[in-house]
N, C-alpha and C positions, 0 to 999 in steps of 0.2 A: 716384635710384633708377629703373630699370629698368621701367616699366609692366609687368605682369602681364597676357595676354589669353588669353581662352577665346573658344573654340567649339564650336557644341553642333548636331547634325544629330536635328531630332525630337523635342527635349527632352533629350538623352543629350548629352555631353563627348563629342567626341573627342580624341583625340593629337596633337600639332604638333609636329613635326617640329624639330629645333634648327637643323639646315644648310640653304639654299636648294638647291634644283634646281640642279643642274648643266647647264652649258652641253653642247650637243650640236649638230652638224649638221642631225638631224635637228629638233629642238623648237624652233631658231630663238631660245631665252633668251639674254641679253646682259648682263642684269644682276643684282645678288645681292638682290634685294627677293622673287623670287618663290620662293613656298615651294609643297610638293604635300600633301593630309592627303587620307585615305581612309577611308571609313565602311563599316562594313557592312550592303551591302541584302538584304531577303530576295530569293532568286531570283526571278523573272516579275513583282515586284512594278510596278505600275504609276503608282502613287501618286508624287506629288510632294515629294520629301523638303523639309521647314523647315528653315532654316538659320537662327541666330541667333547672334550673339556680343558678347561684352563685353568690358570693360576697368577695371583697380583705380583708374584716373587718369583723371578726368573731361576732362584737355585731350586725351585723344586719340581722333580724329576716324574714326566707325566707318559705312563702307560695305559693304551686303549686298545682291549682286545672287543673286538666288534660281534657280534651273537652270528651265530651260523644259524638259525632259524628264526622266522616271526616272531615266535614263542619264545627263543632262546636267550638269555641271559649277555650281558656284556660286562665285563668288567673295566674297571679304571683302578689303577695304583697311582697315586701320590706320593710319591719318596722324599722328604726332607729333612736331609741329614741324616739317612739312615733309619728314621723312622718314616716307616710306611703303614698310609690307608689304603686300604681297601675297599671300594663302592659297588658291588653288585647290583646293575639295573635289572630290572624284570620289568615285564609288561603287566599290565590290570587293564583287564578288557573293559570298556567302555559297555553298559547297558546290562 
């Protein structure tokens, strides 16, 4: 069975995405692990969004680096069994 994983920006679920980020010239991705999910923040907010996430199968190995700006990106790594995803949140401003 398939581990089931959430993430949740502020207490709230978001959406993930089923396909990884595609490779581009520009974004430099190489391989199929990384994925992109997008929250919605209030405008001009300044506050530091929380990122938290879980997993229905306690073997898989859950990393949450928290965004150092409003703006800034959080990651989450999923590790099971050696294979790892990748989830980069980003903000998408509301309005």
């Amino acid at each position: 069975m398939i581990p089931a994983v959430k993430i949740a920006v502020n207490g709230k679920e978001i959406s993930l995405p089923l396909t990884p980020v595609r490779s581009t010239n520009e974004n430099g991705i190489v391989g199929y692990d990384v994925y992109e999910a997008t929250y919605k923040a209030p405008q001009g907010t300044k506050a530091l969004p929380k990122v938290t996430a879980w997993c229905d199968n306690r073997g898989v190995k859950i990393t949450v680096t928290q965004p150092t700006s409003a703006s800034g990106k959080a990651i989450v790594k999923f590790d099971y069994k050696g294979v790892v995803k990748t989830y980069n949140i980003v903000p998408a401003s509301e309005g």
